[in-house]
Backbone and ligand atoms as CSV (ligand in chain L), in Angstrom:
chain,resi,resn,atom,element,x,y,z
A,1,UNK,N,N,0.846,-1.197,0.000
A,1,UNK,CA,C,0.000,0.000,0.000
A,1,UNK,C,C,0.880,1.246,0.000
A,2,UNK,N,N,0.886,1.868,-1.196
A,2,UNK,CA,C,0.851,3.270,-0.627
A,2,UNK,C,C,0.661,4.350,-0.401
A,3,UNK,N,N,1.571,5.144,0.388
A,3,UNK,CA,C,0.661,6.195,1.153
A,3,UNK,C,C,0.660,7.469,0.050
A,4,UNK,N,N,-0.543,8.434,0.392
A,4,UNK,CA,C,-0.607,9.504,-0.142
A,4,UNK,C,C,-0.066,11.015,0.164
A,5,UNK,N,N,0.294,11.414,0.299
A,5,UNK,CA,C,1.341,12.368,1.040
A,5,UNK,C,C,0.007,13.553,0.658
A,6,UNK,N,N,-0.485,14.203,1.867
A,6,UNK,CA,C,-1.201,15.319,1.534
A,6,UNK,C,C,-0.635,16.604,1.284
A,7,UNK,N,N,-0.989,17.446,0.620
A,7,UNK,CA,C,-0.428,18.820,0.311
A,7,UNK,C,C,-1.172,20.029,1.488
A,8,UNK,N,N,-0.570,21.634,1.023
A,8,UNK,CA,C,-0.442,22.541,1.772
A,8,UNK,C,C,-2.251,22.475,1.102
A,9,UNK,N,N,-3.257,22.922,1.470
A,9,UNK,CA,C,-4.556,23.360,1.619
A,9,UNK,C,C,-5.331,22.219,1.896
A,10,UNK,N,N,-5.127,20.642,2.051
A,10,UNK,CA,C,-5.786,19.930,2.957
A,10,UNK,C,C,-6.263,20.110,4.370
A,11,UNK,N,N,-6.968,19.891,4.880
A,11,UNK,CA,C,-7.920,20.196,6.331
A,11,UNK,C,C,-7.346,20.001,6.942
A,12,UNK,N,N,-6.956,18.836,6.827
A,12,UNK,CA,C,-6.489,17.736,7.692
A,12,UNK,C,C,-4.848,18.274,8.264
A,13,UNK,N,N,-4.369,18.727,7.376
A,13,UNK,CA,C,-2.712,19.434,8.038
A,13,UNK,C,C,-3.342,20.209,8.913
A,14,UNK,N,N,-4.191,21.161,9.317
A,14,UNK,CA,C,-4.661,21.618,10.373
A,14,UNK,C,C,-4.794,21.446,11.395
A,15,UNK,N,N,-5.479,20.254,11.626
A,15,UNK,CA,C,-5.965,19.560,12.464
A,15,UNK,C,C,-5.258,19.254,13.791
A,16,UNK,N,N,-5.622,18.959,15.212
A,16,UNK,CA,C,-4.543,18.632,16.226
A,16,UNK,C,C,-4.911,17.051,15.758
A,17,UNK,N,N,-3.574,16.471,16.223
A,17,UNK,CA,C,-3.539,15.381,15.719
A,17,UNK,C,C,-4.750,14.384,17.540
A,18,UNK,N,N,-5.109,12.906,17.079
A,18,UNK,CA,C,-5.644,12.395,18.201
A,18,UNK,C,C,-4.368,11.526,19.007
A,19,UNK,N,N,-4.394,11.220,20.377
A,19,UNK,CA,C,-3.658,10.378,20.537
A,19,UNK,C,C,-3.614,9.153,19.886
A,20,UNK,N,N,-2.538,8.390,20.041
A,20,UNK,CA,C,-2.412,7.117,19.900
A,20,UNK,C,C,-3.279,6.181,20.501
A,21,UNK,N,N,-4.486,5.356,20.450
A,21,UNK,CA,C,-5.081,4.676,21.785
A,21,UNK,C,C,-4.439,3.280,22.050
A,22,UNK,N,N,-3.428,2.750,20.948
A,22,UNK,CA,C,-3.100,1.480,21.573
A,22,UNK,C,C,-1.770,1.216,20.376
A,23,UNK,N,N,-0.605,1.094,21.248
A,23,UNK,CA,C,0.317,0.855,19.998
A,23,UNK,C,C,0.381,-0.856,19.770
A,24,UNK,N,N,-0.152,-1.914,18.950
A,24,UNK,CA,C,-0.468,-2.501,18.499
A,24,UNK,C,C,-0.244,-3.089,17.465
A,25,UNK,N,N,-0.105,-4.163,16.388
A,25,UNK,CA,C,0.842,-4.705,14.990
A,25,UNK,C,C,-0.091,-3.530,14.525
A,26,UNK,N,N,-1.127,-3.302,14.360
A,26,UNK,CA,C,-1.558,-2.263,12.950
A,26,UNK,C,C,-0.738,-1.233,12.819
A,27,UNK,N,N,-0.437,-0.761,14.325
A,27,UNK,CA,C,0.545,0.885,14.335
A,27,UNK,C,C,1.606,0.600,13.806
A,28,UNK,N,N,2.091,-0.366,14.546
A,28,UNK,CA,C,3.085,-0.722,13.747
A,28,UNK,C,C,4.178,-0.912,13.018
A,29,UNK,N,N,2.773,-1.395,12.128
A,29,UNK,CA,C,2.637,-1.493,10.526
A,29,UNK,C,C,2.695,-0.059,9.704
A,30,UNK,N,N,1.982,0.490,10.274
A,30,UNK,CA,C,1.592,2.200,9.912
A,30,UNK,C,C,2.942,3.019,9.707
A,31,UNK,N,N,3.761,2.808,11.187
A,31,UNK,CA,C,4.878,3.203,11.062
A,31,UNK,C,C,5.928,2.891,9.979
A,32,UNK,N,N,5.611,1.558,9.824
A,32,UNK,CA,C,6.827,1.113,8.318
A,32,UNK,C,C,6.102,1.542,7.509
A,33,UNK,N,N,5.349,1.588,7.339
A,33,UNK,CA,C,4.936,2.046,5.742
A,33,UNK,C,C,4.867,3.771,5.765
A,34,UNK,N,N,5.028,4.434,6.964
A,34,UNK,CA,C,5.215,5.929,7.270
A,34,UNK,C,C,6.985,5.865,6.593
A,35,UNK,N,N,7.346,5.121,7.229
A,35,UNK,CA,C,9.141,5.332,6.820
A,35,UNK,C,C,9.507,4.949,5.510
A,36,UNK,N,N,8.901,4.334,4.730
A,36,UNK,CA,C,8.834,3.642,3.612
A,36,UNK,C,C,8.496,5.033,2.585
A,37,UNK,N,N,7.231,5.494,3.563
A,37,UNK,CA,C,7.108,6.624,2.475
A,37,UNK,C,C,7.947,7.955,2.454
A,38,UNK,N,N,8.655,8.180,3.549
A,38,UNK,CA,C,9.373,8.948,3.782
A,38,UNK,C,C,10.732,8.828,2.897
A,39,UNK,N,N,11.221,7.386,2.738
A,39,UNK,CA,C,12.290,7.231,2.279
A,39,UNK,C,C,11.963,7.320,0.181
A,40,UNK,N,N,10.961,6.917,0.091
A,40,UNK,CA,C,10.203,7.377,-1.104
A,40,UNK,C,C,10.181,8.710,-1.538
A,41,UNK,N,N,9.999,9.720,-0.521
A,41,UNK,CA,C,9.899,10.966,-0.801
A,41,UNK,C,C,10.973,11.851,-0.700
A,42,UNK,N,N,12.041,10.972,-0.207
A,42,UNK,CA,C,13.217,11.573,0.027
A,42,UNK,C,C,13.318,12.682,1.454
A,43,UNK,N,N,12.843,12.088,1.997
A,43,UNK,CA,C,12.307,13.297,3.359
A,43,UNK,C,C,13.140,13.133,4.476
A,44,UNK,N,N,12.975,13.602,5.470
A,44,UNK,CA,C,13.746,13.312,6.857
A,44,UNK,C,C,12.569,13.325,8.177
A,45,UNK,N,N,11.884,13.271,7.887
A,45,UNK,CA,C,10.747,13.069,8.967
A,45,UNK,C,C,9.336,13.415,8.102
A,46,UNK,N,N,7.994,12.734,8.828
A,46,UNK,CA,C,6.722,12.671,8.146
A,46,UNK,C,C,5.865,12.400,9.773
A,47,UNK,N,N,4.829,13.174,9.503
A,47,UNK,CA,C,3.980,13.078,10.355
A,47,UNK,C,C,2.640,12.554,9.928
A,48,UNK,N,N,1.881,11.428,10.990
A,48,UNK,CA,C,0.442,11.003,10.501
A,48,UNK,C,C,-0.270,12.069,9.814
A,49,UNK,N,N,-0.443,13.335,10.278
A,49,UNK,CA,C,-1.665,13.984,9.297
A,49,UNK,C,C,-0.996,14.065,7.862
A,50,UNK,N,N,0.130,14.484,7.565
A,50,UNK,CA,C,0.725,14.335,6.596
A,50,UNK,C,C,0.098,12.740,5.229
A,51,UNK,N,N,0.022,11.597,6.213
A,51,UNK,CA,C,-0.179,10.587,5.666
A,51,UNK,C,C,-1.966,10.651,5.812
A,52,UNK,N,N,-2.630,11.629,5.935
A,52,UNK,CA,C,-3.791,11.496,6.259
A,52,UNK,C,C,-4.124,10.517,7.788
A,53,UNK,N,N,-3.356,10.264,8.438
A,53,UNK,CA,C,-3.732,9.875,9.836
A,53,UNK,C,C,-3.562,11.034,10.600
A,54,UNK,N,N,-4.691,11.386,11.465
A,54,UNK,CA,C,-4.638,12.322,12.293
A,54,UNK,C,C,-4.625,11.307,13.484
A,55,UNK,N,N,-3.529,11.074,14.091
A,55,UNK,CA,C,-3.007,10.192,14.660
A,55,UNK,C,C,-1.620,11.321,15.425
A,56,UNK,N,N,-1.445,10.780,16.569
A,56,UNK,CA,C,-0.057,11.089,16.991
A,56,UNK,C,C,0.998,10.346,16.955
A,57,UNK,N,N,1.916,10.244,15.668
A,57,UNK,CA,C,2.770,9.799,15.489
A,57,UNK,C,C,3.724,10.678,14.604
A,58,UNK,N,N,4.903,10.555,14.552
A,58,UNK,CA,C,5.520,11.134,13.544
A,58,UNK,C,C,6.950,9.871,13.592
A,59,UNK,N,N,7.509,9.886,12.506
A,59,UNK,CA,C,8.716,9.151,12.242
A,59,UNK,C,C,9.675,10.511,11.367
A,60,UNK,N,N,11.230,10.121,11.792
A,60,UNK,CA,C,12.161,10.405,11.562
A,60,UNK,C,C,13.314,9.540,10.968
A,61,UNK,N,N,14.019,9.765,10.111
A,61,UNK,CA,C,15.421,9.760,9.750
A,61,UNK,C,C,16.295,10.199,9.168
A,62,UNK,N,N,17.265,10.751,9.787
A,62,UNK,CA,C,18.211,11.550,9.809
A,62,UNK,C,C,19.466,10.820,9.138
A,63,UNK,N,N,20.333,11.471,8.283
A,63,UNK,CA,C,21.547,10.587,7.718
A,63,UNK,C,C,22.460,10.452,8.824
A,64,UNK,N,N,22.666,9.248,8.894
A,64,UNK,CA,C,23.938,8.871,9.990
A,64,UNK,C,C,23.080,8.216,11.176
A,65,UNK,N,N,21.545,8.096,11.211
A,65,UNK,CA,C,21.216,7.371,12.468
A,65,UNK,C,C,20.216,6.554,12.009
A,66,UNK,N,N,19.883,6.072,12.924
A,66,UNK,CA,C,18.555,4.839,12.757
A,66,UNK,C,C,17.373,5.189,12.912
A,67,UNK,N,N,16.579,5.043,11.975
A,67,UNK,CA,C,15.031,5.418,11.899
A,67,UNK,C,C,14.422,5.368,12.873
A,68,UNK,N,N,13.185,6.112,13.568
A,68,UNK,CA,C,13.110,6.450,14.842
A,68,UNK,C,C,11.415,7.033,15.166
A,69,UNK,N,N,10.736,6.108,15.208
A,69,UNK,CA,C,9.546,6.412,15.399
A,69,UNK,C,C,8.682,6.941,16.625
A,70,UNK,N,N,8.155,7.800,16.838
A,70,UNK,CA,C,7.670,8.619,17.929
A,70,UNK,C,C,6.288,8.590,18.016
A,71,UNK,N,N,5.584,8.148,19.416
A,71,UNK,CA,C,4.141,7.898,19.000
A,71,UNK,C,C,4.153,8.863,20.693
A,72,UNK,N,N,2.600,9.372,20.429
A,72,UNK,CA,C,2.512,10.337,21.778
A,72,UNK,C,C,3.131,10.781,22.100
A,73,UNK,N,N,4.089,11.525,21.481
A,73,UNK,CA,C,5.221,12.399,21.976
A,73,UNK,C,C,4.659,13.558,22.932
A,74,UNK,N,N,5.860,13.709,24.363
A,74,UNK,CA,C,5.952,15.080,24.715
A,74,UNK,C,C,6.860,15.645,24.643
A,75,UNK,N,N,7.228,16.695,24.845
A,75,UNK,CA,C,8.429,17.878,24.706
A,75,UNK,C,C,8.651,17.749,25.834
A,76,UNK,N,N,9.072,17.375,26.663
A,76,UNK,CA,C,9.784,18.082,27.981
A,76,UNK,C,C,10.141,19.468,28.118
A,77,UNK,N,N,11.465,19.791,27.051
A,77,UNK,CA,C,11.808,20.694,27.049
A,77,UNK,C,C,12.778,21.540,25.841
A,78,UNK,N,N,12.822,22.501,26.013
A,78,UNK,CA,C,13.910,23.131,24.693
A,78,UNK,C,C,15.096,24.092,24.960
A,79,UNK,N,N,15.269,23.917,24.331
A,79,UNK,CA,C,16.871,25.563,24.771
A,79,UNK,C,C,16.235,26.491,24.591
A,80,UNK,N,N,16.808,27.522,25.547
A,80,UNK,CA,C,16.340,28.892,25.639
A,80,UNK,C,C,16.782,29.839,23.873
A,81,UNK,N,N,18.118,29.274,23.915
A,81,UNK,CA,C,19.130,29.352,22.242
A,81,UNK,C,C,18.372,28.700,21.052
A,82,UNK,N,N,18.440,29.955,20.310
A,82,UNK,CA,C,17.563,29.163,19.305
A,82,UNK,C,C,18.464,29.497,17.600
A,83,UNK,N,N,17.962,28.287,16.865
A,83,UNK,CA,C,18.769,28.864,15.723
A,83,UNK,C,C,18.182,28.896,14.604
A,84,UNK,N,N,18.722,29.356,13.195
A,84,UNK,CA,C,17.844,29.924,12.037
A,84,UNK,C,C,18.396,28.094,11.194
A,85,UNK,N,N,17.479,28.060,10.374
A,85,UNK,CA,C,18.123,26.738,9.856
A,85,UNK,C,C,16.946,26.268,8.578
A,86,UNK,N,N,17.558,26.457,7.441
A,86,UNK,CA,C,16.848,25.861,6.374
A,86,UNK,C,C,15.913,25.174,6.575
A,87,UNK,N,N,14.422,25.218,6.367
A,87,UNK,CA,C,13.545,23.668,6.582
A,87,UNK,C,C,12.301,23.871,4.815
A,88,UNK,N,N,12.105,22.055,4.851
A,88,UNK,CA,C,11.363,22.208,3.657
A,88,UNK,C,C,10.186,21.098,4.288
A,89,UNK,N,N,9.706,20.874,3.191
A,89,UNK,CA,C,7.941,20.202,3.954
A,89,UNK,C,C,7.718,18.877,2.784
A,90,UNK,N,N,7.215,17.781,3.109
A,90,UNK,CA,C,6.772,17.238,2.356
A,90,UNK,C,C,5.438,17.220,1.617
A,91,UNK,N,N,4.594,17.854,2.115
A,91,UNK,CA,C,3.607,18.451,2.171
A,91,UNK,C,C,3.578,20.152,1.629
A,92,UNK,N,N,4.650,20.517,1.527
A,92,UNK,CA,C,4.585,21.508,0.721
A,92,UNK,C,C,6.118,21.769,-0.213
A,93,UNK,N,N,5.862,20.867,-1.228
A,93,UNK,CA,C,7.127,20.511,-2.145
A,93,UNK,C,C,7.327,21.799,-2.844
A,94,UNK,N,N,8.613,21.628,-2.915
A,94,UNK,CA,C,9.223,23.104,-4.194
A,94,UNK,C,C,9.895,24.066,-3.312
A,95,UNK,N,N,9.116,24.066,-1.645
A,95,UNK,CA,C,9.376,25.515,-1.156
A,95,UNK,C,C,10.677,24.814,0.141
A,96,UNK,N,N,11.194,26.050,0.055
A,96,UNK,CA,C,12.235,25.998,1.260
A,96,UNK,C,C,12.476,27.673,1.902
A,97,UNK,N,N,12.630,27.614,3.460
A,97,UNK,CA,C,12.798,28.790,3.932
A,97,UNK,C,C,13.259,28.592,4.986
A,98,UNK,N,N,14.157,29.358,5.806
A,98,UNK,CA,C,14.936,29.453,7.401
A,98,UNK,C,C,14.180,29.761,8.191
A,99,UNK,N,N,13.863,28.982,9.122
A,99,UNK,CA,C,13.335,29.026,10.354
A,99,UNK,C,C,13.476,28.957,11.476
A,100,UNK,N,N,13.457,29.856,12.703
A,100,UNK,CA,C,14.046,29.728,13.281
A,100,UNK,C,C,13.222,29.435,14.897
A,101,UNK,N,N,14.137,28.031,15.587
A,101,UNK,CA,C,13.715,27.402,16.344
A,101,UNK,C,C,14.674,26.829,17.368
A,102,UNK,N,N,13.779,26.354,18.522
A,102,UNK,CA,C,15.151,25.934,20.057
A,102,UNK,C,C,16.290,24.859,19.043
A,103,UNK,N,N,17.291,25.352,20.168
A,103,UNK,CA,C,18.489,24.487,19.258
A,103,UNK,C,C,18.685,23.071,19.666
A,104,UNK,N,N,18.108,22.995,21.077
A,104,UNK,CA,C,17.627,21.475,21.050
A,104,UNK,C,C,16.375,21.273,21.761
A,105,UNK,N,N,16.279,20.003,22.076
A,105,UNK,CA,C,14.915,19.643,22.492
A,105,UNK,C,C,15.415,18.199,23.560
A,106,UNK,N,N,13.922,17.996,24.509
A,106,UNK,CA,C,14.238,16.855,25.090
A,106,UNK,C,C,12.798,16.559,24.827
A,107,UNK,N,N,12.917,15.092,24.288
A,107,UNK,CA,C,11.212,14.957,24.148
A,107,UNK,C,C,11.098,13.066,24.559
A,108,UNK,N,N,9.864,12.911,25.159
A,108,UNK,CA,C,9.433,11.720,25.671
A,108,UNK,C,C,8.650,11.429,24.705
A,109,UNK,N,N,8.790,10.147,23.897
A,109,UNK,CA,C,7.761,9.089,23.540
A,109,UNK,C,C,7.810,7.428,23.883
A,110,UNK,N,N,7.139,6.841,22.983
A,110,UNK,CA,C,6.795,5.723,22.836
A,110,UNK,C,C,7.336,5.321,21.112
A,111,UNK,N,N,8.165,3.812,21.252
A,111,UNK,CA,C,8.348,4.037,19.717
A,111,UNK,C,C,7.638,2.427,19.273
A,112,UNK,N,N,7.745,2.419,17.980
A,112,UNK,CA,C,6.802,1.031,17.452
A,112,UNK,C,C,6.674,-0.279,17.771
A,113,UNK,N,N,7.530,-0.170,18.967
A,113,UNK,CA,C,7.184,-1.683,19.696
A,113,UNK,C,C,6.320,-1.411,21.018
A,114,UNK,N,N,5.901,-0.072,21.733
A,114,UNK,CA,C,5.533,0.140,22.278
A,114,UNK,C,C,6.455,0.299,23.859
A,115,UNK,N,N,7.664,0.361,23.872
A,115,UNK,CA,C,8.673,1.069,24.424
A,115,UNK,C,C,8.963,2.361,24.755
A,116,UNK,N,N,8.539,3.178,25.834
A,116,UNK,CA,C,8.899,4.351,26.244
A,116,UNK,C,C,10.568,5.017,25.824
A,117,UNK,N,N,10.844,6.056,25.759
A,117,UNK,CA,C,12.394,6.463,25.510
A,117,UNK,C,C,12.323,8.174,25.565
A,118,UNK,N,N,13.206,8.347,25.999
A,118,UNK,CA,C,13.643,9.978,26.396
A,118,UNK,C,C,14.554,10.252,25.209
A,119,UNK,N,N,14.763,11.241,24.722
A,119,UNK,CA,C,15.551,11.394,23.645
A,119,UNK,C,C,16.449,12.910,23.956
A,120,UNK,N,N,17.284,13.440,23.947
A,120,UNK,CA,C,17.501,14.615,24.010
A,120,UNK,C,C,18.481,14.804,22.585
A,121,UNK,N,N,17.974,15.858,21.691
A,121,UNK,CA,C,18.740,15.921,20.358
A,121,UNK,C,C,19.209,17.610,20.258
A,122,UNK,N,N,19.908,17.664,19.187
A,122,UNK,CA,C,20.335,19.179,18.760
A,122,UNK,C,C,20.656,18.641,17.061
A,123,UNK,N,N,21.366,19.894,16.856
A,123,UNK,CA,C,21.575,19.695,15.464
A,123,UNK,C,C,19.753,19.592,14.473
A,124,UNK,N,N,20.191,18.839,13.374
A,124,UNK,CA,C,18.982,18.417,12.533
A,124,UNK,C,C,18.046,17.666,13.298
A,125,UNK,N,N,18.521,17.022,14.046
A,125,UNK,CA,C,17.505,15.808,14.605
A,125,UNK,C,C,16.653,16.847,15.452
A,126,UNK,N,N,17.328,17.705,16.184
A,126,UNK,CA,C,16.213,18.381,16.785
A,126,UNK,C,C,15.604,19.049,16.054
A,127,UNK,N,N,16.143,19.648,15.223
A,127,UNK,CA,C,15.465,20.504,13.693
A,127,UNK,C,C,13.884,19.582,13.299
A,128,UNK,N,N,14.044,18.582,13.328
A,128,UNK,CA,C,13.084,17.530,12.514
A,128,UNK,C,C,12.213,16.634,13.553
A,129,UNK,N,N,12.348,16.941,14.956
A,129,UNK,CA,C,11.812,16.805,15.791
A,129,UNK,C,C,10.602,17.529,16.184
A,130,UNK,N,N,10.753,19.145,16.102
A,130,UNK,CA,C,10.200,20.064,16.348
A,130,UNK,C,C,9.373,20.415,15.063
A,131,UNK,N,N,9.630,20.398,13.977
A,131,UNK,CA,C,9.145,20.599,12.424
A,131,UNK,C,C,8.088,19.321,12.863
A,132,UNK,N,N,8.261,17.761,13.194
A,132,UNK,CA,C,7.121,16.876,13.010
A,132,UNK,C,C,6.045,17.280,14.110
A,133,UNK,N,N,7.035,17.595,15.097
A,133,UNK,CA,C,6.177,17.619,16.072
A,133,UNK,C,C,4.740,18.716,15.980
A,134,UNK,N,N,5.166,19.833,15.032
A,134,UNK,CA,C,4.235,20.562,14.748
A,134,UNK,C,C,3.166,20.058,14.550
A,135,UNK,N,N,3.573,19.409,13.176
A,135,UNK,CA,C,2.388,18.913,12.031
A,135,UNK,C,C,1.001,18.393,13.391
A,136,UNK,N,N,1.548,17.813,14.093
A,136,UNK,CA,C,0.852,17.166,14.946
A,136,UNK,C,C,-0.503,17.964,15.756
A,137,UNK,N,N,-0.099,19.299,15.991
A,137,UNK,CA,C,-1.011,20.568,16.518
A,137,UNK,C,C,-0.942,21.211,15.314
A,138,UNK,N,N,-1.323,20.711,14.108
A,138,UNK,CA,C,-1.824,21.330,12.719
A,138,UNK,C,C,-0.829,22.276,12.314
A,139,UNK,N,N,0.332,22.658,12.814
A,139,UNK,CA,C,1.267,23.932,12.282
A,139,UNK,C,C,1.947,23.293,11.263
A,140,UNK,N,N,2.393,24.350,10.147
A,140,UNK,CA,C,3.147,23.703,9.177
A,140,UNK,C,C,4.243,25.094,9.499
A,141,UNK,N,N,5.685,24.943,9.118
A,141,UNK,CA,C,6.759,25.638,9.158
A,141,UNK,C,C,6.492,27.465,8.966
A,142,UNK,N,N,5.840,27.426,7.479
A,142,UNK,CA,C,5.616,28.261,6.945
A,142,UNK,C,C,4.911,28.840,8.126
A,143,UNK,N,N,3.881,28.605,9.275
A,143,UNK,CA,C,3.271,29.423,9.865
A,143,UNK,C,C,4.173,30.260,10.912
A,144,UNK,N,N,5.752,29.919,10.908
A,144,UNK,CA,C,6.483,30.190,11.797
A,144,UNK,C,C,7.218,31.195,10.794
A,145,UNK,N,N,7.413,31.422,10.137
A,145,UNK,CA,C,7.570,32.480,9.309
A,145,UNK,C,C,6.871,34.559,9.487
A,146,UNK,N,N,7.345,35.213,8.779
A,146,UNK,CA,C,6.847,36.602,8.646
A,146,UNK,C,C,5.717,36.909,7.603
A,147,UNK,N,N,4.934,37.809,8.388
A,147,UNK,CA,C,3.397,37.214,7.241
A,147,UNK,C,C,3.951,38.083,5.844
A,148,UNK,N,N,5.054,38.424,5.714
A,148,UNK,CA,C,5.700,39.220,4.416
A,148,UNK,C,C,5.955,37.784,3.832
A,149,UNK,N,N,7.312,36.652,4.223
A,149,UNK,CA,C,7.388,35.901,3.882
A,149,UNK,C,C,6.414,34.688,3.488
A,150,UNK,N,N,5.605,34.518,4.604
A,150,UNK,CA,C,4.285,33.998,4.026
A,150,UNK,C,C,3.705,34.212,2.494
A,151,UNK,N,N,3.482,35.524,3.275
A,151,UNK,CA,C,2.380,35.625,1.719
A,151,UNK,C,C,3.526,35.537,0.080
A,152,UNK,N,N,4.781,35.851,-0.099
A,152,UNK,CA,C,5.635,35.593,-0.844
A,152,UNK,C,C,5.842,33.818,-0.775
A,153,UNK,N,N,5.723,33.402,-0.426
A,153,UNK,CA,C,5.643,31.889,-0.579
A,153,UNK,C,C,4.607,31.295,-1.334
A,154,UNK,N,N,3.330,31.728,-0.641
A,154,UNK,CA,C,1.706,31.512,-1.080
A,154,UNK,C,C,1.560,32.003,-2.561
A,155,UNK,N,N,2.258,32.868,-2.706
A,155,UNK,CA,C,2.040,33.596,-4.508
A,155,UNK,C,C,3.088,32.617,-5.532
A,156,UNK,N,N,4.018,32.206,-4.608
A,156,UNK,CA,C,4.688,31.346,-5.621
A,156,UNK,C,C,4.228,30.388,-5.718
A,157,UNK,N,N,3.542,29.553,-4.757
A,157,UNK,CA,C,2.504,28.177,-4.881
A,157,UNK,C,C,1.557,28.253,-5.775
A,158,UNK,N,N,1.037,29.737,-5.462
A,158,UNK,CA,C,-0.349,30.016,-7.158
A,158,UNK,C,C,0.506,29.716,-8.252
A,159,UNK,N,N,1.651,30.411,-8.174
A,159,UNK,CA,C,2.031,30.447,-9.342
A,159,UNK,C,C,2.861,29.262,-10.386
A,160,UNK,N,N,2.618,28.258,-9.321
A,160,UNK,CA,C,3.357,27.082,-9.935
A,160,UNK,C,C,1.997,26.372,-10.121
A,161,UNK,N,N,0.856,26.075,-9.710
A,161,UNK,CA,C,-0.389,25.677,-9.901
A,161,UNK,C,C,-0.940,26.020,-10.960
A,162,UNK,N,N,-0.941,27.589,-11.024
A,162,UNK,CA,C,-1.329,28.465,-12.595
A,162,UNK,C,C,-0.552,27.507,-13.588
A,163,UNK,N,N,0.717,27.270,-13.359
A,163,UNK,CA,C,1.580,26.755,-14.696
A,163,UNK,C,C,1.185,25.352,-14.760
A,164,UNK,N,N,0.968,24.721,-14.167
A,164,UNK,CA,C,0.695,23.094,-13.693
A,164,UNK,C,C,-0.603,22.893,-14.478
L,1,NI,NI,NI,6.667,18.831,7.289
């Protein structure tokens, strides 16, 4: 099966994501075929609404580590230090812009065997931590942006649609 990767004006990227109610073979399952599509899309992290699950999950992988699935995630916590750092969307292909966010993070989940784990990251991983973790309370990158930059983004999306 695979998955459909939703774009920027679906509902559903909006959306707060639901918890997890039982991590279970279906989740999984969900999860490999989340990473499957990720690695398909050439991405570094994907979140359920993304895949049309409004679900709390997101998966990650980062070059140089092992794929890394996050179900019910919390944040614990972040650096006060924050840094500017390229990010792009799978969900909103073509565009890229600097964003700027804590330089690390400590976050609690659950991963696809149903195993608790504390994670504390910096660098990209925290970069792609905080970017999935959004999707999850409906934010996409772009909303972390300047509504100058915004709306200069949004006109180039018409404008690749117009041509399309
Ligand atoms: Ni994204």
């Amino acid at each position: 099966m695979d998955m459909r990767i939703l774009t920027l004006g679906d509902e559903l990227l909006r959306h707060k994501a639901e918890p997890v109610a039982d991590i279970d073979s279906e989740m999984a399952q969900t999860a490999q075929l989340m990473l499957d599509a990720l690695e398909e899309g050439k991405g570094i992290g994907l979140a359920g609404p993304q895949a049309g699950i409004s679900k709390r999950i997101f998966v990650v992988h980062v070059k140089e580590d092992a794929p890394r699935v996050f179900i019910n995630p919390s944040i614990i916590e972040t650096s006060q230090e924050t840094v500017k750092f390229e990010e792009g969307c799978l969900s909103i292909p073509g565009i890229w812009a600097e964003v700027v966010r804590p330089k690390t993070v400590k976050i609690q989940a659950w991963n696809e065997k149903g195993r608790p784990f504390t994670l504390e990251a910096d660098g990209i991983l925290a970069r792609v931590i905080l970017h999935e973790y959004d999707h999850l309370e409906g934010v996409l990158f772009i909303d972390r942006l300047s509504e100058f930059k915004q709306k200069r983004i949004l006109e180039k999306i018409a404008k690749k649609k117009a041509k399309a």
